[in-house]
C-alpha positions, 0 to 999 in steps of 0.5 A, spaced: 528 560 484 523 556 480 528 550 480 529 550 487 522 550 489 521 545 485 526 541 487 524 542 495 517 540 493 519 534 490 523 532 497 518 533 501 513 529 498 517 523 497 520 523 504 512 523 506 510 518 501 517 514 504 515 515 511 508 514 510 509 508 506 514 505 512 509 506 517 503 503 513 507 497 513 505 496 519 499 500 520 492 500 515 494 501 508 498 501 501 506 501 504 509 498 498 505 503 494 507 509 498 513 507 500 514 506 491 511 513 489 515 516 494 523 511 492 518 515 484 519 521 487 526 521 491 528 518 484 528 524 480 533 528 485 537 522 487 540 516 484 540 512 491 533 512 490 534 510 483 537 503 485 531 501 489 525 503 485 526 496 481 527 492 488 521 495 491 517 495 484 519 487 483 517 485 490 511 488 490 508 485 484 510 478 486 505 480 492 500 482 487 501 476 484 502 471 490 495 474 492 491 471 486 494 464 486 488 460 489 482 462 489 482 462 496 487 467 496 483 471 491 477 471 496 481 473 503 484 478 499 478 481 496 474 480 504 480 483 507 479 489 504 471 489 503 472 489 511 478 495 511 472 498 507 466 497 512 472 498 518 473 505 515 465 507 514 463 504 522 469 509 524 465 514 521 459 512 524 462 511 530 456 507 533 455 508 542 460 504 545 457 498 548 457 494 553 461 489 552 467 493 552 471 493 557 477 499 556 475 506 557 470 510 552 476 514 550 479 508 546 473 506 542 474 507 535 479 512 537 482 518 530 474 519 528 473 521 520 480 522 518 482 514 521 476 512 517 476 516 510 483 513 510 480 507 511 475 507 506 481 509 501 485 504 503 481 497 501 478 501 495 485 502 493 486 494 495 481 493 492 482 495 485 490 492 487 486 485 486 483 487 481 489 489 477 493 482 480 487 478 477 487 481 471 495 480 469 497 474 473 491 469 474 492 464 470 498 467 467 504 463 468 508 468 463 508 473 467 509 470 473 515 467 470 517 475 467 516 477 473 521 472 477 525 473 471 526 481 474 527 480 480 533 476 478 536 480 475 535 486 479 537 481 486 544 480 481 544 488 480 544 490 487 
């Protein structure tokens, strides 16, 4: 019985973290790392999602490494999630609505605490991203060219 709830457990949560993943695609947050820890998870249980770990790792990473080429990048990256941050405390506070806003109140900072904490998750965990990309790939080239080297060789695979 034990392996069994294990095993339901396990699917549960990597189809939460896919699913979750696919839609902060698109919507605010870490799509590639859920979508990631959720192809982790599913691994465990299917060889499927074994065969797209590597892809979804690999594409990742070069976005990583792509938002820290420039300086330029480096800011934007860095200001995009300081404002996802900021975005997610005013939810919280959720100032009155004002004047200028021509739709109905009700669509004023619609979702509240719970849009805004997964917010303010969101740009810290973009945030320690760029930290990461900076650490291991700015001004780095072999890891850039490692990294491309990967992604060959997993598209070859595949």
């Amino acid at each position: 019985m034990k392996g069994a709830a294990r095993r339901v457990t396990l699917e549960v949560v990597g189809w939460l973290l896919v699913v979750a993943g696919i839609a902060a695609l698109v919507l605010p947050g870490p799509g590639l790392l859920m979508l990631f820890g959720g192809l982790a998870v599913l691994s465990q249980q299917y060889e499927w999602a074994e065969r797209r770990l590597d892809p979804v790792k690999y594409r990742a990473l070069k976005g990583a490494a792509e938002s820290v080429e420039t300086p330029l990048r480096i800011v934007l990256s860095a200001s995009g999630a300081v404002l996802l941050v900021a975005a997610g405390v005013l939810w919280i506070i959720k100032p009155d609505v004002p004047s200028w806003w021509t739709l109905p109140d009700s669509l004023w900072l619609p979702g509240g605490l719970a849009t805004g904490i997964t917010q303010i998750v969101s740009g810290l965990v973009a945030l320690a991203l760029v930290v990461y990309s900076y650490r291991r790939f700015h001004g780095n080239p072999e890891a850039v060219a490692a990294l491309e080297r990967d992604i060959d060789r997993v598209d070859r695979t595949a």
